[in-house]
PQR file with spaces between the fields and no chain letter, atoms N, CA, C, O and H, PARSE charges and radii, in Angstrom:
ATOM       1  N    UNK     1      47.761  -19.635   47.809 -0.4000 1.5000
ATOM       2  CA   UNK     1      48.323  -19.425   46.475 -0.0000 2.0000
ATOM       3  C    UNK     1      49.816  -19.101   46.597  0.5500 1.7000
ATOM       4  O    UNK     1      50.328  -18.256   47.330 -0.5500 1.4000
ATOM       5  N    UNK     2      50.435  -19.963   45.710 -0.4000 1.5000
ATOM       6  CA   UNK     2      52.276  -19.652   45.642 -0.0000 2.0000
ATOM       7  C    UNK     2      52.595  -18.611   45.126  0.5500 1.7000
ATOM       8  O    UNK     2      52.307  -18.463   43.938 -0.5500 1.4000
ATOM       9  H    UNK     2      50.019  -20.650   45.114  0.4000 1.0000
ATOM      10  N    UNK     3      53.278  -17.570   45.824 -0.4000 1.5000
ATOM      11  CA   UNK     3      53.701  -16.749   44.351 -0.0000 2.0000
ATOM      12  C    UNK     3      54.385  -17.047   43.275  0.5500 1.7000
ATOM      13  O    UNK     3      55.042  -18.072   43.457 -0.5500 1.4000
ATOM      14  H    UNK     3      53.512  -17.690   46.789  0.4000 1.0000
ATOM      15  N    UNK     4      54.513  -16.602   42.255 -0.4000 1.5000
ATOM      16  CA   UNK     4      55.209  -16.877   41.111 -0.0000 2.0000
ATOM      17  C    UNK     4      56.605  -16.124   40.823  0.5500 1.7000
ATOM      18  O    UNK     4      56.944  -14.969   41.077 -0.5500 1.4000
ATOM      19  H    UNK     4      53.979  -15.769   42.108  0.4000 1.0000
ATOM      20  N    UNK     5      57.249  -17.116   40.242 -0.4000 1.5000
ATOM      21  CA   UNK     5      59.224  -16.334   40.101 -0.0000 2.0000
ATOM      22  C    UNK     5      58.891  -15.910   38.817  0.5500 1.7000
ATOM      23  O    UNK     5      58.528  -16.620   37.879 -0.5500 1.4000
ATOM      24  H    UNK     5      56.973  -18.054   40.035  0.4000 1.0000
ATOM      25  N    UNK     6      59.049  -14.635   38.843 -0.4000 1.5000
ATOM      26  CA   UNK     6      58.643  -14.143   37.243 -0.0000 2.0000
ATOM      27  C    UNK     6      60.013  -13.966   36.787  0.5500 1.7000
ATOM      28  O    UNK     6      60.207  -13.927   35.572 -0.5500 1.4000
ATOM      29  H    UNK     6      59.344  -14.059   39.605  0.4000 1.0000
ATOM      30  N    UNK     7      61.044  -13.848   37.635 -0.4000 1.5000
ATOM      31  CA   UNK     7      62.138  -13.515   37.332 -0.0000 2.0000
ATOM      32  C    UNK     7      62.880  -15.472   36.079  0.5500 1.7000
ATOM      33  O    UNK     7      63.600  -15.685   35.103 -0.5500 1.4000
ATOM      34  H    UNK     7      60.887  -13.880   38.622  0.4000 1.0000
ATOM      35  N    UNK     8      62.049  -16.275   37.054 -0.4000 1.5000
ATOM      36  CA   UNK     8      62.390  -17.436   35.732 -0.0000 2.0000
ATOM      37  C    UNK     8      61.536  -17.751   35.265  0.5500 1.7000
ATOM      38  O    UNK     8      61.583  -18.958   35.029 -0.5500 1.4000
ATOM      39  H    UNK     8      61.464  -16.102   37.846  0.4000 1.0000
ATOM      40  N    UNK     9      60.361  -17.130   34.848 -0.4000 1.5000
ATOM      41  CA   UNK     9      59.397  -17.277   33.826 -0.0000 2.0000
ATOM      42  C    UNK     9      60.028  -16.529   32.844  0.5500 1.7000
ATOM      43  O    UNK     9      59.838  -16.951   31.703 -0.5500 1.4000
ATOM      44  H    UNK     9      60.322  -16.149   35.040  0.4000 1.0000
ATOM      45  N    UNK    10      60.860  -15.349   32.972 -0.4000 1.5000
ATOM      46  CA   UNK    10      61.523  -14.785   31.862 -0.0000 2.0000
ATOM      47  C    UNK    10      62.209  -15.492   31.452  0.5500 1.7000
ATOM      48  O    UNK    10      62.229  -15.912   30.295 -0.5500 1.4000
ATOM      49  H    UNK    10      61.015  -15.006   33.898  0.4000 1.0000
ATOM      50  N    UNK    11      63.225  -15.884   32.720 -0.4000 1.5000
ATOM      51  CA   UNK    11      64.410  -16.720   31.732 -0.0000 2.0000
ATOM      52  C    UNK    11      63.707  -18.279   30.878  0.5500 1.7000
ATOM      53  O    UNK    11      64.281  -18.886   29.974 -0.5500 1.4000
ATOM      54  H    UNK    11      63.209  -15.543   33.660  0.4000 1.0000
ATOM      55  N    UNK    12      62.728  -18.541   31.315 -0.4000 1.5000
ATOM      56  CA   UNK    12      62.242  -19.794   30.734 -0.0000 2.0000
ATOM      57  C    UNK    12      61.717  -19.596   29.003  0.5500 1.7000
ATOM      58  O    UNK    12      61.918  -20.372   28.069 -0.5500 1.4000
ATOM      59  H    UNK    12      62.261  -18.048   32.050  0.4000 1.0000
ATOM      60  N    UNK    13      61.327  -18.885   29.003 -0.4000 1.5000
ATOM      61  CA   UNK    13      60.633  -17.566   28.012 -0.0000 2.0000
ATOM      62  C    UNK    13      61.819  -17.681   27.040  0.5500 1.7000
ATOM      63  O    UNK    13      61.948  -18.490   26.121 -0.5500 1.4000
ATOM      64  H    UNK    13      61.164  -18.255   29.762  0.4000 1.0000
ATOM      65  N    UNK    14      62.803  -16.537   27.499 -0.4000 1.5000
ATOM      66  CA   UNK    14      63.994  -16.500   26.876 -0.0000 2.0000
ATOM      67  C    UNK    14      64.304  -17.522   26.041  0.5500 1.7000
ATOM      68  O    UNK    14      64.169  -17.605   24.821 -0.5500 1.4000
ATOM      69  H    UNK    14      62.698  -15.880   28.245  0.4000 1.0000
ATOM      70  N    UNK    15      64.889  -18.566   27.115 -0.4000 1.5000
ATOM      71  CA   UNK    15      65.557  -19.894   26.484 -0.0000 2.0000
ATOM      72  C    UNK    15      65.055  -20.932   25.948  0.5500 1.7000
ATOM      73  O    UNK    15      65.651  -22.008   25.924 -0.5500 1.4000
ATOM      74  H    UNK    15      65.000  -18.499   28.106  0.4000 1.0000
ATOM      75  N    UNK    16      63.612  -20.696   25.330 -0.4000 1.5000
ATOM      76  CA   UNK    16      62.677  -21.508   24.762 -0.0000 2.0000
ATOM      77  C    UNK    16      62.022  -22.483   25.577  0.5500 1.7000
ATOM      78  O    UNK    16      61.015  -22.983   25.076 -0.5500 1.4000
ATOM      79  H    UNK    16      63.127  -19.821   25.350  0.4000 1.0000
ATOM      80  N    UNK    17      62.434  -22.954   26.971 -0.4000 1.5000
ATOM      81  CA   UNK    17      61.122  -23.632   27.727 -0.0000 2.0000
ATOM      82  C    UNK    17      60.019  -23.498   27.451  0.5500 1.7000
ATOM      83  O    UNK    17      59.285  -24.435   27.139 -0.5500 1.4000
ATOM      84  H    UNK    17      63.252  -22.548   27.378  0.4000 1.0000
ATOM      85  N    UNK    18      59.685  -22.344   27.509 -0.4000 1.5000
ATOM      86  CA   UNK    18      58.043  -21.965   27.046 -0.0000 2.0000
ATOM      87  C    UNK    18      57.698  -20.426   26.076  0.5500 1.7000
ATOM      88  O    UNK    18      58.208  -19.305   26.098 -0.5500 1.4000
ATOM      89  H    UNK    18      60.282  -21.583   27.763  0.4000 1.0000
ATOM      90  N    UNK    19      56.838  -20.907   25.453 -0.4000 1.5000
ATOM      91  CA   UNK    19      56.546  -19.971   24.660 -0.0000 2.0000
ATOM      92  C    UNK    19      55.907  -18.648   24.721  0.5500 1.7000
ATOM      93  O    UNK    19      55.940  -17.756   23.873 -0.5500 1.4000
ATOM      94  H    UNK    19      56.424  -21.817   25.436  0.4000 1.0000
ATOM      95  N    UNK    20      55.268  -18.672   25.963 -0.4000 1.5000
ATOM      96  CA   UNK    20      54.564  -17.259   26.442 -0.0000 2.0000
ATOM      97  C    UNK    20      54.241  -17.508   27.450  0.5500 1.7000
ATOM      98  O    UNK    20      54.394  -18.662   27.850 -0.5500 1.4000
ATOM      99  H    UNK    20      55.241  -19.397   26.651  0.4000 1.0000
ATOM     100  N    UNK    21      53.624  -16.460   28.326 -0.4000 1.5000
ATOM     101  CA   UNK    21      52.916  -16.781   29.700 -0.0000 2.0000
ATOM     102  C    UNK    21      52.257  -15.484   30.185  0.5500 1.7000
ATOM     103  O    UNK    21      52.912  -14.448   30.074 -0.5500 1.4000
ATOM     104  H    UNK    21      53.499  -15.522   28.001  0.4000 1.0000
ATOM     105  N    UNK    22      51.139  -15.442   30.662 -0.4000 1.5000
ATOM     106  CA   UNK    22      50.079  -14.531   31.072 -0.0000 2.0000
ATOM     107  C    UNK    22      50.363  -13.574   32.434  0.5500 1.7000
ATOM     108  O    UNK    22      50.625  -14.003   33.558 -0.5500 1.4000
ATOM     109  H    UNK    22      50.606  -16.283   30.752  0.4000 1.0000
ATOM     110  N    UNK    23      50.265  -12.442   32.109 -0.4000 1.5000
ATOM     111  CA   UNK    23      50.530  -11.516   33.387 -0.0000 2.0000
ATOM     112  C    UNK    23      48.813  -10.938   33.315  0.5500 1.7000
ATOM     113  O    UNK    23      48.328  -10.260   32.408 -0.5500 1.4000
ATOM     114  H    UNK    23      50.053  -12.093   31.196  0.4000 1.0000
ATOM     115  N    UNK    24      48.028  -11.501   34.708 -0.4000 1.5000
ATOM     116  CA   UNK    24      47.043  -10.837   34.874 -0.0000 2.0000
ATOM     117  C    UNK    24      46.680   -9.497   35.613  0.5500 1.7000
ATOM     118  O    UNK    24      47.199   -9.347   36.720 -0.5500 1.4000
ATOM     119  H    UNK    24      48.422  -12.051   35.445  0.4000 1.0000
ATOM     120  N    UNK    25      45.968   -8.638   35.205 -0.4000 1.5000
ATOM     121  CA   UNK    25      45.599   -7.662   36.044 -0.0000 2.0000
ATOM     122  C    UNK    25      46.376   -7.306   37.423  0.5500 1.7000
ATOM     123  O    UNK    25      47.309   -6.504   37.470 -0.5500 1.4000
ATOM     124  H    UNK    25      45.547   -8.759   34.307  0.4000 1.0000
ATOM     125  N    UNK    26      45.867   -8.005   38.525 -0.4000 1.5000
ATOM     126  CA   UNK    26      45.897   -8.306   39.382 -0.0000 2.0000
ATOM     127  C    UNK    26      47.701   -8.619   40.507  0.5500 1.7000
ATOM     128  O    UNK    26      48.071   -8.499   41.675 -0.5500 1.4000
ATOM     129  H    UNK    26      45.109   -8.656   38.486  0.4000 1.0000
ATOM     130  N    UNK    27      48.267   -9.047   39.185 -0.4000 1.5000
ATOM     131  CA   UNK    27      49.509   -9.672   39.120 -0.0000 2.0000
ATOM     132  C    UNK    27      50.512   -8.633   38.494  0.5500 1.7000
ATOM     133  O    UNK    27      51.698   -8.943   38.609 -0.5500 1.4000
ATOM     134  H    UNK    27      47.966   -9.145   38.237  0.4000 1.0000
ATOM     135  N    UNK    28      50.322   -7.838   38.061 -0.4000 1.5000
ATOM     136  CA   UNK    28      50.877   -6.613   37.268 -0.0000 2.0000
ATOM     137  C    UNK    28      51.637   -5.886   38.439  0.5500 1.7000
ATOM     138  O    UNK    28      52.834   -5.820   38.157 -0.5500 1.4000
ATOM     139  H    UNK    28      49.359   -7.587   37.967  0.4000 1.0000
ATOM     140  N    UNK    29      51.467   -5.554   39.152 -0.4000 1.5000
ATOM     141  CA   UNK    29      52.006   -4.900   40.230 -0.0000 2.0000
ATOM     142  C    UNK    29      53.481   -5.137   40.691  0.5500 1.7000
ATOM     143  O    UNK    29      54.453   -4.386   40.771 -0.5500 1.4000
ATOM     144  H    UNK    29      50.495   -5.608   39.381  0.4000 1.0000
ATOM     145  N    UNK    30      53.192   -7.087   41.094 -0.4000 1.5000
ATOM     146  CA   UNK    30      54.218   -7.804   41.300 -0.0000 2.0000
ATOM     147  C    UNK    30      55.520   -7.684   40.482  0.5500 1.7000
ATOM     148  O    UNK    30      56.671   -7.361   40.775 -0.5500 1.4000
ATOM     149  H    UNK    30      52.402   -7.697   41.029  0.4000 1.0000
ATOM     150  N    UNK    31      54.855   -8.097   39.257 -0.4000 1.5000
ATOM     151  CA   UNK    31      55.957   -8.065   37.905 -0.0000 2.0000
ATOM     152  C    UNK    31      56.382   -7.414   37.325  0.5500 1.7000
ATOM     153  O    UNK    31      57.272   -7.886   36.617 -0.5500 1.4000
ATOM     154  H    UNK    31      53.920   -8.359   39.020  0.4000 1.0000
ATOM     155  N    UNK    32      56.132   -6.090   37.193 -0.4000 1.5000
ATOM     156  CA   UNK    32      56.610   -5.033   36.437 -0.0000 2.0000
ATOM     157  C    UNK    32      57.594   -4.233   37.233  0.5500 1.7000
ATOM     158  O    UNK    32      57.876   -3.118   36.796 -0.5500 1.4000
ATOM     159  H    UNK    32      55.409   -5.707   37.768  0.4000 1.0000
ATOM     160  N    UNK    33      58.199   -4.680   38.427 -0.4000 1.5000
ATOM     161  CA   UNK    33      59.435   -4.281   38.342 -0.0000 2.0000
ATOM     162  C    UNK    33      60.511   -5.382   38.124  0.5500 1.7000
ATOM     163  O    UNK    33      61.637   -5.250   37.645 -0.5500 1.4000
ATOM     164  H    UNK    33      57.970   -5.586   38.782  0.4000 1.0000
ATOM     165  N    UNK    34      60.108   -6.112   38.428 -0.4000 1.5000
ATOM     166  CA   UNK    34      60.531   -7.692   37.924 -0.0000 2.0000
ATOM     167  C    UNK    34      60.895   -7.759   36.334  0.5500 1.7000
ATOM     168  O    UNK    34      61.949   -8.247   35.926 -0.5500 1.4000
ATOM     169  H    UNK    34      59.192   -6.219   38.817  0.4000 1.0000
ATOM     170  N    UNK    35      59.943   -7.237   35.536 -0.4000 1.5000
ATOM     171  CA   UNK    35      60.185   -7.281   34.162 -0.0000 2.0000
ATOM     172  C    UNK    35      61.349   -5.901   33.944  0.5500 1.7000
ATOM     173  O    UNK    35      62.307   -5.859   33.172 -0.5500 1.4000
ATOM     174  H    UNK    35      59.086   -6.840   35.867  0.4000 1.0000
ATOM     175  N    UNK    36      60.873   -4.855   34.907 -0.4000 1.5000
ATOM     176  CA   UNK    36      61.539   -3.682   34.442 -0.0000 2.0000
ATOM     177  C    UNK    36      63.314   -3.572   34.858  0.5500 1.7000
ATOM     178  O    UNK    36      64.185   -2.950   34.250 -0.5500 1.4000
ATOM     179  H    UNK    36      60.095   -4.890   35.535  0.4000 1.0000
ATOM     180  N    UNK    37      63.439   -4.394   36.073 -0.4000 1.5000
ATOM     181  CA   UNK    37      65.005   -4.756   35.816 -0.0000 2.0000
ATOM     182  C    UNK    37      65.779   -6.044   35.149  0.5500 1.7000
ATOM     183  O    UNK    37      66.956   -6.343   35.351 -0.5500 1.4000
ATOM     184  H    UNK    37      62.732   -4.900   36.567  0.4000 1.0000
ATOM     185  N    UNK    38      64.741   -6.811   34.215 -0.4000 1.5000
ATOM     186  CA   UNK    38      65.513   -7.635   33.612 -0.0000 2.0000
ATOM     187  C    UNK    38      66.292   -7.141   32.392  0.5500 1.7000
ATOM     188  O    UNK    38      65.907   -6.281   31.600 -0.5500 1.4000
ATOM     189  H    UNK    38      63.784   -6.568   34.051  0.4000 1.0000
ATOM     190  N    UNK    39      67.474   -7.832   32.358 -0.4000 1.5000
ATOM     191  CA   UNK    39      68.338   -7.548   31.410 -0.0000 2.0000
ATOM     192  C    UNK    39      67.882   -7.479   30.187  0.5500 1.7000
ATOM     193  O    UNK    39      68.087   -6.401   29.631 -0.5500 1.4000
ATOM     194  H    UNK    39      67.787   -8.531   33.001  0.4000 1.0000
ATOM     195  N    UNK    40      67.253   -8.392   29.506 -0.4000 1.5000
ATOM     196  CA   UNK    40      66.762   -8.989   28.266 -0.0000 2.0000
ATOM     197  C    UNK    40      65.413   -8.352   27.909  0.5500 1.7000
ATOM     198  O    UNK    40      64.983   -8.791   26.842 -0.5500 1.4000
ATOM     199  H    UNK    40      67.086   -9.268   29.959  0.4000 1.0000
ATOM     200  N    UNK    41      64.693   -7.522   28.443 -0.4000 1.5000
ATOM     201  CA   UNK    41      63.584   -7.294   28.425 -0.0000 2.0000
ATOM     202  C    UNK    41      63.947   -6.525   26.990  0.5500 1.7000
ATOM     203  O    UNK    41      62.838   -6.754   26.507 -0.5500 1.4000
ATOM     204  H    UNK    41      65.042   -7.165   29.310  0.4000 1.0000
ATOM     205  N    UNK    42      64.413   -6.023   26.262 -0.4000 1.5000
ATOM     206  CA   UNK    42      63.904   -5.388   25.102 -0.0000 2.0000
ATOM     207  C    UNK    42      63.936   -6.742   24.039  0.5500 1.7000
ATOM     208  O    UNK    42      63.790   -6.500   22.841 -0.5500 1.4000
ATOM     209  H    UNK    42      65.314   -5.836   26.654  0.4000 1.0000
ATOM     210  N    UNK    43      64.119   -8.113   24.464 -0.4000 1.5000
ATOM     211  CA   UNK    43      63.927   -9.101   23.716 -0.0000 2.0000
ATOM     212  C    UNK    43      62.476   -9.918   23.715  0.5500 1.7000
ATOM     213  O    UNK    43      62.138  -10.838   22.971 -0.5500 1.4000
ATOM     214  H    UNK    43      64.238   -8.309   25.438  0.4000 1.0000
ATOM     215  N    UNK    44      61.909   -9.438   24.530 -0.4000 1.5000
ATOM     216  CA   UNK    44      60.359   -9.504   24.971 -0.0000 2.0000
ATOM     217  C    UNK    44      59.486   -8.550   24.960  0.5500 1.7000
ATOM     218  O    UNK    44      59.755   -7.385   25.251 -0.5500 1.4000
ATOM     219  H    UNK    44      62.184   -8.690   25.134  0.4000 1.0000
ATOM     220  N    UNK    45      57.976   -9.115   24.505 -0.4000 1.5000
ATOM     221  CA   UNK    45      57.143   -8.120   23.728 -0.0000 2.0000
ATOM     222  C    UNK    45      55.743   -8.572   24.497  0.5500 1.7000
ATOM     223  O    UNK    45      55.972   -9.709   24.911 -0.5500 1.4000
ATOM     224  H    UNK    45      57.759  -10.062   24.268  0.4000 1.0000
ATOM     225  N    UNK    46      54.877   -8.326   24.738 -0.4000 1.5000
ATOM     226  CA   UNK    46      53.665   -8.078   25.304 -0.0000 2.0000
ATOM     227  C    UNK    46      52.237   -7.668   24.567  0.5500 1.7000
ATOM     228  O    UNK    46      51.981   -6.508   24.244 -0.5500 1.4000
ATOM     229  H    UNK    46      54.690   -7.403   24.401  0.4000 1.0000
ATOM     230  N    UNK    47      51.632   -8.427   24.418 -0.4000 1.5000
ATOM     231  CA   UNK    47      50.356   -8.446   23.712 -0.0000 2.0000
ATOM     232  C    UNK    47      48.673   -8.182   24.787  0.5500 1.7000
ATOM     233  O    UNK    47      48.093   -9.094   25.377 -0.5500 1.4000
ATOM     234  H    UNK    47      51.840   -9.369   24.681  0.4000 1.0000
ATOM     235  N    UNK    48      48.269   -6.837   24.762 -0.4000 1.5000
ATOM     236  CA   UNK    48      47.135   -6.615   25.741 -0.0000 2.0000
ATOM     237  C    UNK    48      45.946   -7.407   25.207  0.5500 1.7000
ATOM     238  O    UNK    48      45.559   -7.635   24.061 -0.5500 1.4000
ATOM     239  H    UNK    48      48.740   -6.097   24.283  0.4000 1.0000
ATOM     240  N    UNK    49      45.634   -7.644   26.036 -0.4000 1.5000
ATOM     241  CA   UNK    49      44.286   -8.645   25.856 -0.0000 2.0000
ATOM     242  C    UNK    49      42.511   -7.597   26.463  0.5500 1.7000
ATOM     243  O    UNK    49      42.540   -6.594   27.176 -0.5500 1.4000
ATOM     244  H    UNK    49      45.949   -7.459   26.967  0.4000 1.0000
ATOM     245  N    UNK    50      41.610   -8.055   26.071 -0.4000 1.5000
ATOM     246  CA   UNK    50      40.378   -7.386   26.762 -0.0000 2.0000
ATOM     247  C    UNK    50      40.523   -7.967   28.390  0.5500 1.7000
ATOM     248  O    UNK    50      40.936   -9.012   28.893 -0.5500 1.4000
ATOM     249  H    UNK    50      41.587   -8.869   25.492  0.4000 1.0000
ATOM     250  N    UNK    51      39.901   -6.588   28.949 -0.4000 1.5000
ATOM     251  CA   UNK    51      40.252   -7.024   30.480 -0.0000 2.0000
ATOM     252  C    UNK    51      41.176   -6.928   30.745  0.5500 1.7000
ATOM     253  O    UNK    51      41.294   -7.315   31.908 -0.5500 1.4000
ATOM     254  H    UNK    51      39.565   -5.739   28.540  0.4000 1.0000
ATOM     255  N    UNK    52      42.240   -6.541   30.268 -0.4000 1.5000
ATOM     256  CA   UNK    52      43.647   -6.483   30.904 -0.0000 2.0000
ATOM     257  C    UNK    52      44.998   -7.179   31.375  0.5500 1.7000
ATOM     258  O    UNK    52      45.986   -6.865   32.039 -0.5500 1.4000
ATOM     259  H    UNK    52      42.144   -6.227   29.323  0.4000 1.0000
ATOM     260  N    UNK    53      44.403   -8.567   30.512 -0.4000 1.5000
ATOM     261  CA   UNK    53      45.561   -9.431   30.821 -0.0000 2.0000
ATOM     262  C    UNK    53      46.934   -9.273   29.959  0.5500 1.7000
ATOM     263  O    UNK    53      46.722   -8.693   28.894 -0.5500 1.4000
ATOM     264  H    UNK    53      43.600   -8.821   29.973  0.4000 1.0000
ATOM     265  N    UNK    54      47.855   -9.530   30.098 -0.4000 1.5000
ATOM     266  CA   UNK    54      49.370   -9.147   29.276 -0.0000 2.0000
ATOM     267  C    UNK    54      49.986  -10.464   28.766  0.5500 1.7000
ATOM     268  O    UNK    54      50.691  -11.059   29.581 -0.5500 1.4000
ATOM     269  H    UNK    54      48.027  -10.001   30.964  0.4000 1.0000
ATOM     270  N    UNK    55      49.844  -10.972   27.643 -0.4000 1.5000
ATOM     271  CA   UNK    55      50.901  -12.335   26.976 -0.0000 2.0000
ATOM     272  C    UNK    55      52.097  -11.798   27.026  0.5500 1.7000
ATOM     273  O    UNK    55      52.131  -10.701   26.468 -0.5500 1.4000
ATOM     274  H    UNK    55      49.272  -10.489   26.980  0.4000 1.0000
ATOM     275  N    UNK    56      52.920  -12.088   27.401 -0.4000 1.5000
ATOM     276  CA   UNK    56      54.646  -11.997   27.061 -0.0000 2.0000
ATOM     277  C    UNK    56      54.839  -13.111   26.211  0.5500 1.7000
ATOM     278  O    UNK    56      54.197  -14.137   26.433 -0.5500 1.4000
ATOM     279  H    UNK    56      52.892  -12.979   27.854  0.4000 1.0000
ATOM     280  N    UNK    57      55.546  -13.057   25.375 -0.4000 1.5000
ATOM     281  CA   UNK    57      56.728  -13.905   24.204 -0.0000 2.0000
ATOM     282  C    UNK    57      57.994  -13.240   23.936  0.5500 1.7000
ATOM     283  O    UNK    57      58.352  -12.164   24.415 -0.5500 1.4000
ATOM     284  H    UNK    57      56.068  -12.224   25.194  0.4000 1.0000
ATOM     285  N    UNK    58      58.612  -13.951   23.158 -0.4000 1.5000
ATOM     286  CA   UNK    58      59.625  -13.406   22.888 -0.0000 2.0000
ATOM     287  C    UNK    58      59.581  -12.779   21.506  0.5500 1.7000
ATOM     288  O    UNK    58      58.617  -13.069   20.798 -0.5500 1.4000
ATOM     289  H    UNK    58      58.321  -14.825   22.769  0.4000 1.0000
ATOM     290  N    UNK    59      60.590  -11.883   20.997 -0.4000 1.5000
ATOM     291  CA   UNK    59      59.841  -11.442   19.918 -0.0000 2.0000
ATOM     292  C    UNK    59      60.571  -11.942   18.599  0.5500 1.7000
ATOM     293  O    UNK    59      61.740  -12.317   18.506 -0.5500 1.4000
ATOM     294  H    UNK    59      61.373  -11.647   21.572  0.4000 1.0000
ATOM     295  N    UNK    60      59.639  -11.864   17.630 -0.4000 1.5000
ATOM     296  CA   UNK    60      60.325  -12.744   16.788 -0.0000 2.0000
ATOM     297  C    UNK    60      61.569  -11.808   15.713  0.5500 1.7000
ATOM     298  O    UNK    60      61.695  -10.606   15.480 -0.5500 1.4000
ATOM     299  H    UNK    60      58.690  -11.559   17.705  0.4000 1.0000
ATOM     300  N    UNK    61      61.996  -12.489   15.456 -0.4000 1.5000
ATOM     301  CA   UNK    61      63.965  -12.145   14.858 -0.0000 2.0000
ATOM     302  C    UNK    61      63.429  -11.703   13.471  0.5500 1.7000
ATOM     303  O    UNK    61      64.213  -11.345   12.592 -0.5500 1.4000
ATOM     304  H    UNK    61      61.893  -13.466   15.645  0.4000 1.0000
């Protein structure tokens, strides 16, 4: 398994490439300092799911 660049899943996020993307359980570890030094992060919002998975989007204006 590849790891994942969460650092340009944000920016992809950001700049409208994509519209959301799933942080699982498991994967939380990885990313949350990843999320926690991005610049932009108070422009992104997080939706908990059952089980513990995390949607990121961006949030709306």
């Amino acid at each position: 398994m590849t790891e994942r660049d969460y650092q340009q899943e944000l920016e992809d996020l950001r700049s409208g490439k994509i519209n959301q993307f799933d942080i699982t359980p498991e994967e939380f570890q990885l990313f949350q300092p990843v999320f926690h030094a991005y610049q932009y992060r108070t422009q992104i919002e997080a939706e908990a799911h059952r089980g513990g998975t995390l949607t990121y989007r961006l949030k709306k204006r």
